[in-house]
C-alpha positions in Angstrom: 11.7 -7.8 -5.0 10.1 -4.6 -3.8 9.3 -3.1 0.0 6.2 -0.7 0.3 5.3 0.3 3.3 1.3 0.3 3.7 -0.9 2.9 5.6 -3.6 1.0 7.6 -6.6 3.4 8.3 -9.5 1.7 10.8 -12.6 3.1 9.6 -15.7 4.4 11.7 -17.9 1.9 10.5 -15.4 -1.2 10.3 -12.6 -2.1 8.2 -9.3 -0.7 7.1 -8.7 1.4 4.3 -5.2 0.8 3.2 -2.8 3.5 1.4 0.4 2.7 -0.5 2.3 5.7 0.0 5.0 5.0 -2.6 1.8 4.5 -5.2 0.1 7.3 -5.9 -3.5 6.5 -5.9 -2.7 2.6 -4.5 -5.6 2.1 -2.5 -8.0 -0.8 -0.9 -9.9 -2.0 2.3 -10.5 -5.2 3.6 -13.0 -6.1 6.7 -10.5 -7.1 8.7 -6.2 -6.4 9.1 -5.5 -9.3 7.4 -7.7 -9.4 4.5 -6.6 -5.4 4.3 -3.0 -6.7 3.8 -3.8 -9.1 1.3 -5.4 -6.5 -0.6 -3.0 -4.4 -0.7 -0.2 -7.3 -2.3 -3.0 -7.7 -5.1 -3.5 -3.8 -5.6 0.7 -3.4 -5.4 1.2 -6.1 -8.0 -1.8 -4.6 -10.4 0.1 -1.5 -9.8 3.6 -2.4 -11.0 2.0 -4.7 -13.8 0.4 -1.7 -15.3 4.1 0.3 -14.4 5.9 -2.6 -16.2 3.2 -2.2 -19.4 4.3 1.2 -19.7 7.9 1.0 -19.3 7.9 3.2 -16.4 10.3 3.3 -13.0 9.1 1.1 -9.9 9.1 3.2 -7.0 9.1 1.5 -3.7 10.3 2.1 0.1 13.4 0.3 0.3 15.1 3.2 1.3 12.1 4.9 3.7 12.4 4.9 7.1 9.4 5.5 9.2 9.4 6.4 12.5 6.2 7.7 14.6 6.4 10.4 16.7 3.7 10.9 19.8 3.3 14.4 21.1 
């Protein structure tokens, strides 16, 4: 089991555009938060399928913290 931690962007015109930081160039957008999110788990497991097909290392955030900081 992996843990990503996903970047939800609201967009001007609607929508979220959604960033896995841990994948380079793991991105999607849904209409709405949810479908975002659900995205995202078919765009992360596309992403590691292709890593497993290459025999590459699985990055992911198990060991991030995040922490937001207001100035």
């Amino acid at each position: 089991m992996y843990t990503y931690k996903l970047h939800l962007h609201k967009e001007e015109d609607g929508g979220f555009t959604v960033i896995v930081p841990a994948l380079p160039g793991c991105i999607t957008y849904g209409e709405y938060i949810d479908e975002a999110v659900s995205m995202s788990k078919e765009a992360i497991e596309l992403y590691i399928e292709e890593l497993k097909e290459r025999g590459e290392k699985i990055p992911d955030d198990t060991n991030t913290v995040e922490y937001s900081l207001s100035i």
